[in-house]
N, C-alpha and C positions, 0 to 999 in steps of 0.2 A: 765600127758602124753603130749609129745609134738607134736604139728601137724605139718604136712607138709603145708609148707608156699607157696601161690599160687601166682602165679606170672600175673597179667593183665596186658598186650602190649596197650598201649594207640597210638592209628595210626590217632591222632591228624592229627602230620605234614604231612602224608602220605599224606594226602589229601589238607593240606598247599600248597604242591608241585603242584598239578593238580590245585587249583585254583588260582597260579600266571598264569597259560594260561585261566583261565575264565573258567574254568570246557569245555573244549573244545579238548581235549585229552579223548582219553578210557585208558591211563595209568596215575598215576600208578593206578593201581586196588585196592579197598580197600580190595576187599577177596580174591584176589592172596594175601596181603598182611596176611588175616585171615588165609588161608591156610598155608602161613609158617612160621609163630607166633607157630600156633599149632603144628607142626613138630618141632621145635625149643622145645617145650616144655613149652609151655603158656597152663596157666588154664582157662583163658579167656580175651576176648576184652573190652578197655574201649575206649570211644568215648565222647567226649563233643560237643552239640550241644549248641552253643552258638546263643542269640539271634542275633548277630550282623552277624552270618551266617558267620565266617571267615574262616573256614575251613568245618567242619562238615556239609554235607545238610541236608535237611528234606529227599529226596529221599535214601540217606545213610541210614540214620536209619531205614527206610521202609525197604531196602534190606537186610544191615545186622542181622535186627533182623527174618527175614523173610529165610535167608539163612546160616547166619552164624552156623559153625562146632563148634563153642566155645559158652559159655553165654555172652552175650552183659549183660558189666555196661555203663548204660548212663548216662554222667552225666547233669546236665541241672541246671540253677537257680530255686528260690523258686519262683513258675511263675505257675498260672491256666494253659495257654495254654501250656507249657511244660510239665506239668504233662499232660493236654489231648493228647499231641503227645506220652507218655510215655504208657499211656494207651491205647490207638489205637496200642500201634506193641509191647505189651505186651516183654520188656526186663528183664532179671533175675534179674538185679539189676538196682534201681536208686539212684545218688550218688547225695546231695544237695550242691551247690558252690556258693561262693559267686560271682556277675562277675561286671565288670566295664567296659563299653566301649572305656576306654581309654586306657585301660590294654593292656601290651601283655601276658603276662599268668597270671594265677592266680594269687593274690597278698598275699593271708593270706585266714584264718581260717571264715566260717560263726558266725555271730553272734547271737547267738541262740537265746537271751533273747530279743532281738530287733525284729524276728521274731517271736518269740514260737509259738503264736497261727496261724498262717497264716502255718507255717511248720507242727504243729501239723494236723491241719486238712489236708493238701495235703498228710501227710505220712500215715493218716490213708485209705483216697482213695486208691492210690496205693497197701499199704497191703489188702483190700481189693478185690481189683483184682489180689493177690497171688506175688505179685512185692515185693521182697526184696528193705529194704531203709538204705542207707549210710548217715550221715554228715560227710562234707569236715570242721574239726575245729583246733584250735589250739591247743594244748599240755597243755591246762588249766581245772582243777578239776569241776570250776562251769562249763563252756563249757560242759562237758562231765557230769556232772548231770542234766540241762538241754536237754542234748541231749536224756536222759532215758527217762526223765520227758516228753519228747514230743513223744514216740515212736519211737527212732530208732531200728534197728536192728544190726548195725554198725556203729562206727566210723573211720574216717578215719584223722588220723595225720594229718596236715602239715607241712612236714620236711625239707621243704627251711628255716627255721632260722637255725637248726639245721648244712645243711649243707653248708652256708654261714658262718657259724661264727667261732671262731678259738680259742683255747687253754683253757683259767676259762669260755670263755663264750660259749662254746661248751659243757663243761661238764655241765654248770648250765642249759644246754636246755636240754641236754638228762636226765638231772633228772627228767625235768617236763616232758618228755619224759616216763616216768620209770610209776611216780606216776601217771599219767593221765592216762597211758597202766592196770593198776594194778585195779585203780579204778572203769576203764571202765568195765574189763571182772568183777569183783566185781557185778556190776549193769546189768549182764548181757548181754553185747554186742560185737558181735566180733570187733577185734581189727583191723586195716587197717592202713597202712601209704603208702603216696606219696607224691611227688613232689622235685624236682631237685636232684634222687637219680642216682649214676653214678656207674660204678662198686665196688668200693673203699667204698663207703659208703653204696649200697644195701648190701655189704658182713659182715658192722660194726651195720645195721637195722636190721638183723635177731637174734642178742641180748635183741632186745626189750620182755619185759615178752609178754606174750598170744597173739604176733602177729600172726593172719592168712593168711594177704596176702598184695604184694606189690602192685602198681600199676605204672609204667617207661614209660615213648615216650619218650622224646624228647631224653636225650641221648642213647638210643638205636638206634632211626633212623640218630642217628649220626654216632653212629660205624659201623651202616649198610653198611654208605655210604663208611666209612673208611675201612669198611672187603672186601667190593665188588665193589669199582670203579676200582680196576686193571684187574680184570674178566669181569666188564663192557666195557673197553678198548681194552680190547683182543679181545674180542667177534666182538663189535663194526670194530674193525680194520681189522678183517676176513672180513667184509662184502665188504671191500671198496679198496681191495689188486687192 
């Protein structure tokens, strides 16, 4: 039977945008933004708190797990104090990523076998305070048997090679694509894919076997900005006739 594919609004940059003024604005809102995610037709909000604090605050998480109309996935590094924030404001899901402070977004896939036992034992805290757990990994078979092996609940693709690459070497990714998707729900875990997916390509990732659900920012909040800067113009222009 085939599920319906849930769709997570990552309001990353939402909040990008508030802290190029230093968090010193009340807009933009993160749950004005959670409000019309949901109206739009989101299954839920995903948010990364990164340690380097670039967008996402600690106070954010407070609030939206605390208010938010949709399920908060938080995603966070393999990190004790993340997981204590994670467990202090109890979100539906937490999603494990790999991060770099030199990065501007994600770069790839965690490496499970390099963490196993540090991941293992954080994923079982969490499951035990009722926290669904995601890994953020590659489109690779031992990946994704280590990810069983350590208790996930899910996995989540990373589909920036995918949608970066182009013609034999687009197809050779979605293969591994295919067999990583096939093997995972095999072992039990739902399936998840994100990152760098646009509308053209969310529309060609819903072919993937036993995917459950996407997870999109950045180019959403780009089309946002492209659906509604002429009504932000207009509006604006009213004020100042």
């Amino acid at each position: 039977m085939k599920h319906k594919i849930s769709l997570g609004v990552n309001i990353d940059h939402v909040a990008t945008l508030r802290q190029v003024r230093g968090n010193t604005t009340a807009y933009p809102s993160l749950l004005e933004m959670v409000q019309l995610s949901k109206q739009g037709g989101a299954s839920q909000i995903t948010i990364h708190l990164r340690e380097d604090r670039r967008h996402i605050q600690d106070h954010d998480v407070v609030q939206l797990c605390a208010k938010s109309k949709l399920p908060i996935n938080l995603e966070i590094a393999v990190d004790s104090k993340m997981v204590n924030m994670a467990l202090k404001n109890k979100p539906h899901w937490v999603c494990f990523v790999p991060e770099k402070r030199q990065e501007l977004t994600t770069e790839g896939g965690l490496d499970i076998e390099r963490c196993f036992q540090q991941i293992k034992k954080l994923t079982l805290r969490l499951q035990s305070a009722g926290i669904k757990v995601s890994f953020f990994i590659e489109p690779s078979l031992k990946q994704v048997e280590l990810s069983a092996l350590a208790g996930a609940d899910a996995i989540e693709f990373h589909t920036g090679q995918w949608v970066l690459s182009q013609g034999v070497q687009k197809k050779k990714v979605w293969n591994h694509l295919v067999e990583a998707a096939q093997w995972g729900h095999h072992l039990g875990m739902r399936v998840h894919a994100g990152h760098g997916l646009d509308y053209s390509h969310a529309k060609s990732i819903v072919k993937l076997p036993h995917l459950r659900e996407v997870n999109i920012g950045h180019s959403l909040i780009c089309y946002a900005l492209t659906d509604g800067i002429k009504l932000a113009v207009q509006k604006m222009r009213r004020q100042i006739r």
